[in-house]
C-alpha positions as CSV (number, residue, x, y, z in Angstrom):
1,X,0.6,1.3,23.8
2,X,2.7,1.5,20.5
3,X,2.1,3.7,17.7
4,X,0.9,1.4,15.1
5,X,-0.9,3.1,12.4
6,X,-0.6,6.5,10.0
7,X,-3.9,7.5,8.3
8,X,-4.2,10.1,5.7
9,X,-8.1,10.4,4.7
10,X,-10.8,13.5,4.9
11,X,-12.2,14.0,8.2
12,X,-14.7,11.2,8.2
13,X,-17.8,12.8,9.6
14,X,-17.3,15.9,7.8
15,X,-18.0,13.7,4.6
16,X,-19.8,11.0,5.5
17,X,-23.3,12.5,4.5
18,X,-22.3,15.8,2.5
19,X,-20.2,13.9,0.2
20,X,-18.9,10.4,0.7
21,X,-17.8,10.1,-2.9
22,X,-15.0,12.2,-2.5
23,X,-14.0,11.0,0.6
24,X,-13.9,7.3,-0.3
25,X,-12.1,9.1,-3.7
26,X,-9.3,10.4,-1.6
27,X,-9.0,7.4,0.9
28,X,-8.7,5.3,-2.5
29,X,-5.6,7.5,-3.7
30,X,-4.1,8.1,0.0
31,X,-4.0,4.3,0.8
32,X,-0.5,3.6,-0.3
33,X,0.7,6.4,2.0
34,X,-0.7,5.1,4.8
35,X,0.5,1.2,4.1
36,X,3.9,2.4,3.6
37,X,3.9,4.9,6.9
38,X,2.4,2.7,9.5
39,X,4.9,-0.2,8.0
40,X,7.5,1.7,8.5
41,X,6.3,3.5,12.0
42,X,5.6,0.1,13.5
43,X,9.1,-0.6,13.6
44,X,9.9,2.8,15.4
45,X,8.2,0.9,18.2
46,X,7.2,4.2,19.9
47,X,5.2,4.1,23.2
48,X,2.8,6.2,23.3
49,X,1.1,8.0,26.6
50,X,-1.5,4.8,26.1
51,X,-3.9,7.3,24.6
52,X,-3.6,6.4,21.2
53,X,-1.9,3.8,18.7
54,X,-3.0,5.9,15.5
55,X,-2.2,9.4,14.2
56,X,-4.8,10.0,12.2
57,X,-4.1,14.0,9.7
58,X,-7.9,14.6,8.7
59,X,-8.1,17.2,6.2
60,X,-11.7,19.2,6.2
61,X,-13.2,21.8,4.2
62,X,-15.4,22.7,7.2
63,X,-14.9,24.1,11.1
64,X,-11.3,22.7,12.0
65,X,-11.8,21.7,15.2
66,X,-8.7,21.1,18.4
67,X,-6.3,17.9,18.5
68,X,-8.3,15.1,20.2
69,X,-8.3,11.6,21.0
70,X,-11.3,9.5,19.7
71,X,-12.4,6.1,19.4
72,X,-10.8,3.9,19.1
73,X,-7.0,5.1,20.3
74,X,-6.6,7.2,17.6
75,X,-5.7,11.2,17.7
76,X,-7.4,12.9,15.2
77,X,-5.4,16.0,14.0
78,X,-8.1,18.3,11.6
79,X,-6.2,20.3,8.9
80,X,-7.1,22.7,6.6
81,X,-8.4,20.9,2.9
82,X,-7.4,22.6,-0.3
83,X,-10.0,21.1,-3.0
84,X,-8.5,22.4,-6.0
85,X,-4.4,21.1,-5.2
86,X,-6.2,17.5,-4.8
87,X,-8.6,17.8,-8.0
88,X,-4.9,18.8,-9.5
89,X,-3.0,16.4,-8.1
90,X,-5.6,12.8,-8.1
91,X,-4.3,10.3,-10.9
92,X,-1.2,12.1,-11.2
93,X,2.2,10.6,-10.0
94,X,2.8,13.5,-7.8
95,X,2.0,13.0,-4.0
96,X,3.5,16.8,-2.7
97,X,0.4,17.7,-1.4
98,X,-0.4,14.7,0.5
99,X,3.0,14.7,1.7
100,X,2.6,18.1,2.9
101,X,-0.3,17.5,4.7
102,X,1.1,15.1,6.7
103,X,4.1,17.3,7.6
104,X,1.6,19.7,8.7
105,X,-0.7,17.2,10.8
106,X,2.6,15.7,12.7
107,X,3.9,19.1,13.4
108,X,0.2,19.6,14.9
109,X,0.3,16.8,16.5
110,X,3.6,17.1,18.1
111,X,2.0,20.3,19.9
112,X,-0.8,17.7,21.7
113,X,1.3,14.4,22.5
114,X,4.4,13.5,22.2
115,X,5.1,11.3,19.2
116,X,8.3,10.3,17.3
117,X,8.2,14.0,15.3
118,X,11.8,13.6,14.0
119,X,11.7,10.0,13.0
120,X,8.1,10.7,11.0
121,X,9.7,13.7,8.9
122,X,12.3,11.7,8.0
123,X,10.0,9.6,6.9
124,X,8.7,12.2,4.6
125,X,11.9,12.8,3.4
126,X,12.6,9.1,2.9
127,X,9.3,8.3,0.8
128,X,10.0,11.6,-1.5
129,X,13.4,10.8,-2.3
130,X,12.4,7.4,-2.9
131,X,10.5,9.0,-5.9
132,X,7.4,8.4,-3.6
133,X,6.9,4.2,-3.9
134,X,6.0,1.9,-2.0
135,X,7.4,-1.2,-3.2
136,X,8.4,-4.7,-1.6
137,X,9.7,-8.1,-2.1
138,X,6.7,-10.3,-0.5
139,X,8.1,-13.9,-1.4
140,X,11.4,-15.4,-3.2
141,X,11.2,-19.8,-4.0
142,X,15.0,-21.2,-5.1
143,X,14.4,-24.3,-6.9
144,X,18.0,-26.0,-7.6
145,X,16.1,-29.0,-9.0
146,X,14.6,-26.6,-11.7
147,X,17.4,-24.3,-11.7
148,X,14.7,-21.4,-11.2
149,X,14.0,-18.5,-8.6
150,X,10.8,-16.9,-8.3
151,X,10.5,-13.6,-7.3
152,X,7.3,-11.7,-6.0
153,X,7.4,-8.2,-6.1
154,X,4.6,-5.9,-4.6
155,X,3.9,-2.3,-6.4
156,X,1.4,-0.1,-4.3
157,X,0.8,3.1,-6.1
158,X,-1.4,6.4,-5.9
159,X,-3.7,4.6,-8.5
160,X,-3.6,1.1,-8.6
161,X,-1.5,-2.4,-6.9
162,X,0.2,-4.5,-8.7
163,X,1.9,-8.3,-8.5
164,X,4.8,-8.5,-10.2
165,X,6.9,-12.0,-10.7
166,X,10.5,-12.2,-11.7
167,X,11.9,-15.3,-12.5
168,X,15.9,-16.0,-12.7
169,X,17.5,-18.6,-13.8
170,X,20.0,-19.6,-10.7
171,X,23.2,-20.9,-12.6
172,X,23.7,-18.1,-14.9
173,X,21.8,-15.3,-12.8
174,X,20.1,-14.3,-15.7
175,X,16.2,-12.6,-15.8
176,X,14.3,-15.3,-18.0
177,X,10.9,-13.4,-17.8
178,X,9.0,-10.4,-15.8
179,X,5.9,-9.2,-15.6
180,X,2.5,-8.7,-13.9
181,X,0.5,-11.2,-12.8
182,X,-2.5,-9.1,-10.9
183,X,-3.6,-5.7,-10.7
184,X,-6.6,-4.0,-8.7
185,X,-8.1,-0.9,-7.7
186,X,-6.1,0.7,-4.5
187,X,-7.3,-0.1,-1.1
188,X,-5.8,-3.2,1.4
189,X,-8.5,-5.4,1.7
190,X,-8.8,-5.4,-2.5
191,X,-5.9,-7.3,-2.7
192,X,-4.9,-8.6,0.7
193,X,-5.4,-12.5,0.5
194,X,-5.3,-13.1,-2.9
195,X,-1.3,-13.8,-3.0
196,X,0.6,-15.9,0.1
197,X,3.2,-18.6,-1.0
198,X,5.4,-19.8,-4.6
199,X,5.2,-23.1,-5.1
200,X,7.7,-24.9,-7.9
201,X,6.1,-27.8,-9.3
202,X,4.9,-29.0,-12.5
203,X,4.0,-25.7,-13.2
204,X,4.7,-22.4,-10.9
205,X,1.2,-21.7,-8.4
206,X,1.2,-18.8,-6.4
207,X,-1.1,-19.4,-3.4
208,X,-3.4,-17.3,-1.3
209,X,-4.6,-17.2,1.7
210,X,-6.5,-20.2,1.8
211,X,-3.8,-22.1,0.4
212,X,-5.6,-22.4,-2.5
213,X,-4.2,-22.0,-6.1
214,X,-4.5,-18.4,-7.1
215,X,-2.3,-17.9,-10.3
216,X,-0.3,-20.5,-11.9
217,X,2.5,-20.1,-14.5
218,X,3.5,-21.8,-17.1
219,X,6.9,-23.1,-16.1
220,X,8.2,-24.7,-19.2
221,X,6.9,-21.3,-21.5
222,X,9.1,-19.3,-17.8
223,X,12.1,-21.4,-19.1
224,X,11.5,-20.5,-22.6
225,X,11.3,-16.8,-21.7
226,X,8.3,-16.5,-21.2
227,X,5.1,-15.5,-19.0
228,X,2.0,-17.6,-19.8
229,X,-0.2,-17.5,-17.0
230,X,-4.2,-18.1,-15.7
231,X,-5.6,-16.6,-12.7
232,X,-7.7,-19.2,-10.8
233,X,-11.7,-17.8,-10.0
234,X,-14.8,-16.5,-11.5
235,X,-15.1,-13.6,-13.6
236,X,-15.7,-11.5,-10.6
237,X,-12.2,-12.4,-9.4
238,X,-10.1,-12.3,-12.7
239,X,-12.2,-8.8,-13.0
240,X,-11.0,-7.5,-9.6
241,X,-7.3,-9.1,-10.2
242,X,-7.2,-7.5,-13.8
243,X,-7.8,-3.9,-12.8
244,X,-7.0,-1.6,-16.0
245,X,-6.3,1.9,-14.5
């Protein structure tokens, strides 16, 4: 079994009935971190003792309970919560306290299984120096016809995910127009589907997962320098991909 995932999120059955508000709140602002650390730990490709796939740090206000393995393949590491740093910290830029709870809960963990300790606080160390982002290139279209490359860009923050498109003129290199095309709240499944390919046509469509038109851009007003744009769906959907934070 290979460690796959890195979860960050208040000890779920602490909260679940006492107050599930503030554990959905934190899971909301802690998703990026664990996006960016179980991308990163996949790659690792760590075997585990077959146990577990998932290191799960589970902060709790209540009785911290032993290292344990529970359903399904995850060990569960319980850590001391300090309300009043997250209170201080939530919609802020600064993720030192999240970052320190994970040191914590690997160190913890270290002492139950053996996991890849070394490689995870690097990891750390990696994500803060990196100004803690987690940012990616999800798709790049060359169009020689058009003299055009389109660049999509993927911004996953404490607060908010964004789509960003870049588009460069290929025979001089030079940036004709970037911006955002979608934003939503935090959280995978929010935005997970709604972008997938670039096509170049009579107009520039970014696809999702359906293969459906999701967003197209205006590629004569690209050309011009700049970003005209409509997002394909119902209010609902524009709502959801026009998230103001």
């Amino acid at each position: 079994m290979t460690l796959y995932y890195i979860h960050l999120g208040l000890s779920y059955y602490d909260y679940i009935e006492s107050n599930n508000e503030l554990r959905y709140e934190f899971q909301q602002h802690t998703n990026f971190i664990d996006d960016y650390f179980s991308k990163k730990i996949r790659k690792a490709r760590f075997k585990t003792d077959g146990t577990f796939n998932t290191v799960s740090v589970s902060p709790t206000e209540f009785v911290i309970k032993p290292n344990s393995i529970v359903p399904i393949d995850v060990l569960k590491v319980s850590l001391p919560f300090e309300r009043s740093r997250y209170e201080a910290t939530k919609g802020t830029r600064d993720c030192s306290y999240y970052l320190e709870l994970l040191e914590q809960g690997f160190i913890k963990a270290s002492d139950f299984k053996p996991i890849p300790l070394e490689t995870l606080l690097n990891l750390i160390e990696e994500f803060k120096q990196g100004g803690c982002k987690n940012e990616w290139v999800h798709k790049k279209k060359r169009s020689k016809e058009e003299n055009l490359e389109i660049i999509l860009t993927c911004e996953f923050t404490t607060n908010y995910f964004q789509l960003i498109v870049t588009a460069i003129q290929i025979s001089t290199k030079k940036e004709l127009v970037k911006g955002m095309l979608i934003r939503t709240e935090t959280g995978v499944s929010i935005h997970e589907g709604m972008y997938k390919d670039i096509i170049i046509d009579k107009d520039i469509i970014i696809t999702d997962s359906s293969d459906s038109p999701r967003i197209i851009i205006n590629k004569e007003a690209v050309q011009q320098g700049k970003l005209d744009f409509i997002i394909v769906g119902d209010k609902d959907i524009k709502a959801v991909l026009s998230y103001k934070s």
